[in-house]
DRENDO-1510 file (C-alpha; in Angstrom, 1 decimal, always signed):
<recs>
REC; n; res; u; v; w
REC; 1; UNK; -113.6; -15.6; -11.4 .
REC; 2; UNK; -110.0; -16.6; -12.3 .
REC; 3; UNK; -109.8; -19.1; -15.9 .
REC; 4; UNK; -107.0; -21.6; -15.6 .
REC; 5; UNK; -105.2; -21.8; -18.5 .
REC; 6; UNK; -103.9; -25.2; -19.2 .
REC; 7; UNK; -99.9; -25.8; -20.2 .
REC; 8; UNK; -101.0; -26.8; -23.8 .
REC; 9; UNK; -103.0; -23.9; -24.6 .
REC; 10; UNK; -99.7; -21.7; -23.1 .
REC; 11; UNK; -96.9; -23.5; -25.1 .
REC; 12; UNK; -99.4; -23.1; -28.3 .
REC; 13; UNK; -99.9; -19.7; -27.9 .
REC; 14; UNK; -96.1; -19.3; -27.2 .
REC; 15; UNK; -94.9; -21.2; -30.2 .
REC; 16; UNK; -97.7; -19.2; -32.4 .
REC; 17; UNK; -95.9; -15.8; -31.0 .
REC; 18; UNK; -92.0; -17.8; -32.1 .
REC; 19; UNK; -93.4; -18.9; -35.7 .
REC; 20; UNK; -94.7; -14.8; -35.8 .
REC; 21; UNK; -91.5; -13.7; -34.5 .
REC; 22; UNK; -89.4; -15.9; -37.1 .
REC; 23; UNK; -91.6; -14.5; -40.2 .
REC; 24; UNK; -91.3; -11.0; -39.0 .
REC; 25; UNK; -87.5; -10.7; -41.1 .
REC; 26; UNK; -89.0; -12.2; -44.2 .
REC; 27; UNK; -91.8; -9.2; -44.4 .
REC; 28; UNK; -89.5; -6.0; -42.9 .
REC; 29; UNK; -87.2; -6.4; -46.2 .
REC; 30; UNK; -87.4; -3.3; -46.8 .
REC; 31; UNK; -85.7; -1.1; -49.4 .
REC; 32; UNK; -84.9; +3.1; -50.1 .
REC; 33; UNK; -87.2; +2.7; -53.4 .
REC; 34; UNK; -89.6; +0.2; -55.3 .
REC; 35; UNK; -88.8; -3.1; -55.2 .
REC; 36; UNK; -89.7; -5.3; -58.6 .
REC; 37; UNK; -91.4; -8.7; -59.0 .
REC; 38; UNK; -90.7; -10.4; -62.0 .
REC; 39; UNK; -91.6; -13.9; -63.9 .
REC; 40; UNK; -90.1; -15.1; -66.9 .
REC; 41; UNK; -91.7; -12.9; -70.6 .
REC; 42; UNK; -92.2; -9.5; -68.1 .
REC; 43; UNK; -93.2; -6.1; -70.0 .
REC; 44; UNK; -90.7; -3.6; -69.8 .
REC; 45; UNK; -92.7; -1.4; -67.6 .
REC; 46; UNK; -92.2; -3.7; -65.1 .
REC; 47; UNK; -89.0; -3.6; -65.0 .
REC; 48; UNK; -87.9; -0.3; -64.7 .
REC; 49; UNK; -87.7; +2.1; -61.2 .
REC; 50; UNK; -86.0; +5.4; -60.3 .
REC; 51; UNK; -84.3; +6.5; -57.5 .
REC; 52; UNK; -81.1; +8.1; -57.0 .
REC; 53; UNK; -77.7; +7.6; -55.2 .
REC; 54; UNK; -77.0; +8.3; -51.5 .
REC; 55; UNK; -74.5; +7.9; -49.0 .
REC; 56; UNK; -71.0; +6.9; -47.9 .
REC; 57; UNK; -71.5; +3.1; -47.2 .
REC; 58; UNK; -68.7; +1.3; -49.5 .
REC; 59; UNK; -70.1; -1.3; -50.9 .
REC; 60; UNK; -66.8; -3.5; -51.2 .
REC; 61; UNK; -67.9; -3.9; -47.4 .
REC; 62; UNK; -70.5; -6.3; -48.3 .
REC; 63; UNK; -67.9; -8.2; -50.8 .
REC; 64; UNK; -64.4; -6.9; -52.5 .
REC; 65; UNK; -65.4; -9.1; -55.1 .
REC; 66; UNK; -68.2; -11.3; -57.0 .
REC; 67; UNK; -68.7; -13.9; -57.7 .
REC; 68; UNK; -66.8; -13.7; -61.4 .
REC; 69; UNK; -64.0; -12.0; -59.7 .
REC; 70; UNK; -65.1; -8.2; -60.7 .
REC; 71; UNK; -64.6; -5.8; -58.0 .
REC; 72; UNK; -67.3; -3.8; -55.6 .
REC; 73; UNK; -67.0; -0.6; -55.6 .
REC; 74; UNK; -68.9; +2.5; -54.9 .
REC; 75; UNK; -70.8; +4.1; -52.2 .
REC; 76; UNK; -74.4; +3.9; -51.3 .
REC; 77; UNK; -76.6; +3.7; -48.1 .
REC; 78; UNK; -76.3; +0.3; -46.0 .
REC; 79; UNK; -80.3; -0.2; -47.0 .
REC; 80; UNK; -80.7; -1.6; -50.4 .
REC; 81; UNK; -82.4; +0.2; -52.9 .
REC; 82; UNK; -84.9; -1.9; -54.7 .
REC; 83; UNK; -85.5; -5.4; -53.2 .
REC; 84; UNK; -85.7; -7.3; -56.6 .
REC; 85; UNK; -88.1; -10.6; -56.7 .
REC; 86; UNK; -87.7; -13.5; -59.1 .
REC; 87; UNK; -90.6; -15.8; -59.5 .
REC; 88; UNK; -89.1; -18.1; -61.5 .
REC; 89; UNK; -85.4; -18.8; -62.4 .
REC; 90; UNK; -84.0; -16.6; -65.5 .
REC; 91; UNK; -81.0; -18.1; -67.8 .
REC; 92; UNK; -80.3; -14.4; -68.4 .
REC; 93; UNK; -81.0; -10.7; -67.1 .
REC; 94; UNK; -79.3; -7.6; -67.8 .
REC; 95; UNK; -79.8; -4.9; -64.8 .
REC; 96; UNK; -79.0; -1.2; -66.6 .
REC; 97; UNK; -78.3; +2.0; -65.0 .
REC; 98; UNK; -78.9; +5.1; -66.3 .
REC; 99; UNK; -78.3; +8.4; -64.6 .
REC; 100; UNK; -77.4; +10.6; -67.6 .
REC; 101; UNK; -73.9; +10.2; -67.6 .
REC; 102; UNK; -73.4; +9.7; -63.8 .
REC; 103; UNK; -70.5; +7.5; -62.5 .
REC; 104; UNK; -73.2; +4.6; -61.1 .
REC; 105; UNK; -72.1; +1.5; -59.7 .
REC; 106; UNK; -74.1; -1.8; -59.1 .
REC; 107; UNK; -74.4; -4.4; -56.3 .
REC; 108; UNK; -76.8; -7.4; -56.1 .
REC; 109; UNK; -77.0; -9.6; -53.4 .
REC; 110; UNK; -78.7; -12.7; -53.4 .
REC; 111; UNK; -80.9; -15.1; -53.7 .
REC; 112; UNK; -78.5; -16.0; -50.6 .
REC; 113; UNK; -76.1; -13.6; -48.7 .
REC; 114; UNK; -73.0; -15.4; -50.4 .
REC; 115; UNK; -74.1; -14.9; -53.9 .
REC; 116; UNK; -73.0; -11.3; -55.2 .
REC; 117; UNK; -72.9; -9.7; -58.7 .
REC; 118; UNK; -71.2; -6.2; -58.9 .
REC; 119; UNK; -71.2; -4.2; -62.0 .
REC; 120; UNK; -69.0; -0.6; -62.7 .
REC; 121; UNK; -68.4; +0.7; -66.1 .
REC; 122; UNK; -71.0; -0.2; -69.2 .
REC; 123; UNK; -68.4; +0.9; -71.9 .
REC; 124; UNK; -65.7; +2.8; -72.7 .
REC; 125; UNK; -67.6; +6.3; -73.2 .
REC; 126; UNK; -70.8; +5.2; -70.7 .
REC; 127; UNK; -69.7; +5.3; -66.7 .
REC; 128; UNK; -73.2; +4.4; -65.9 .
REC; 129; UNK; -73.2; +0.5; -64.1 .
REC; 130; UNK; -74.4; -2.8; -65.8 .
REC; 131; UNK; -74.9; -5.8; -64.9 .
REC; 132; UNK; -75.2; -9.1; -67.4 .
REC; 133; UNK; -75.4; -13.0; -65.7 .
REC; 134; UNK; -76.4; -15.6; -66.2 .
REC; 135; UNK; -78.1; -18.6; -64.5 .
REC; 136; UNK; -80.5; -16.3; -61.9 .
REC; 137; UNK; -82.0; -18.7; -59.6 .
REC; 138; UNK; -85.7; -17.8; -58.2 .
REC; 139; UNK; -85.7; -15.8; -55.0 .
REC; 140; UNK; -85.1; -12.3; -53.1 .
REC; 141; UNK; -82.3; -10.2; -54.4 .
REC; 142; UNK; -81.2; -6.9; -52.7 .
REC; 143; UNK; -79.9; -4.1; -55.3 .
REC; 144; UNK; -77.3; -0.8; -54.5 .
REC; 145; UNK; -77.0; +1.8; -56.5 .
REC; 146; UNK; -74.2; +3.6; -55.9 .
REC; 147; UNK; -71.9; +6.1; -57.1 .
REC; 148; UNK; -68.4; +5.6; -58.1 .
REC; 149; UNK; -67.4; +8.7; -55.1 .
REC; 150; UNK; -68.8; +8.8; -51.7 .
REC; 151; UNK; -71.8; +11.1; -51.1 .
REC; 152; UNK; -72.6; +11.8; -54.7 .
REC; 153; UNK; -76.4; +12.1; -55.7 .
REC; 154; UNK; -77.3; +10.9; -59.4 .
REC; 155; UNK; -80.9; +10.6; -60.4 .
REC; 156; UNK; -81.0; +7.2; -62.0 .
REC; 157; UNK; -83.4; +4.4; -64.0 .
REC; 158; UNK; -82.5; +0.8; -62.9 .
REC; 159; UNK; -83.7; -1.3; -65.8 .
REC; 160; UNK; -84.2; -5.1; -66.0 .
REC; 161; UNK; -84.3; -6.7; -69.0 .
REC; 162; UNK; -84.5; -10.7; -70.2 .
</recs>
């Protein structure tokens, strides 16, 4: 009537549930718009998605600086926009806003919490945020959009180009 379970078939179904439980992060990345997955030679189409700015989140909260010493600065929502995958490592990428003349900031964070890029100004006469690096090592990057004042909506294209 009752099936005795033996101790091994308990601590394998436990450690089964932990190794579930550990991957579970990895695959809730989630993100307010599309995320892109890109390998080295990508078209251009896939490296482009809209969205738009949201929020009061400043994102000098997640670093006053990057990693070349520019400073973070905006406003978006404490998710990340687009959850950006690289396949392979890039020597180069250039991430583009463009919102029509908006005031657009830019945040990246990754492959690793520590590493940040942040990117404000494109020119002079263009407020709309860039980003150009170098040396973009294969794995997960998180991507804010944000505007230059708090709550501020701008529809926007986020390109990535080689």
């Amino acid at each position: 009537m009752f099936k005795l379970i033996s101790p091994s078939t308990k601590w394998t179904g436990f450690l089964a549930l932990i190794a579930t439980l550990g991957v579970v992060p990895v695959l809730a990345q989630s993100a307010n718009f599309d995320s892109l997955t890109l390998s080295p030679g990508f078209s251009p189409a896939d490296g482009t998605v809209q969205g738009y700015t949201q929020g009061s989140f400043s994102l000098s909260s997640i670093a006053n600086r990057d990693r070349s010493n520019s400073l973070c600065v905006g406003f978006a929502d404490t998710t990340p926009d687009h959850i950006l995958v690289l396949q392979q490592d890039f020597s180069q990428l250039t991430l583009q806003v463009n919102s029509g003349g908006g005031d657009t900031t830019l945040l990246v964070q990754g492959p690793n919490d520590s590493t940040v890029r942040c990117g404000d100004d494109t020119g002079r006469n263009n407020t709309d945020a860039s980003i150009q690096d170098s040396s973009w090592s294969a794995g997960t990057y998180k991507v804010w959009v944000g505007a230059f004042e708090s709550g501020v909506r701008y529809d926007y294209t986020l390109t990535v180009r080689e």
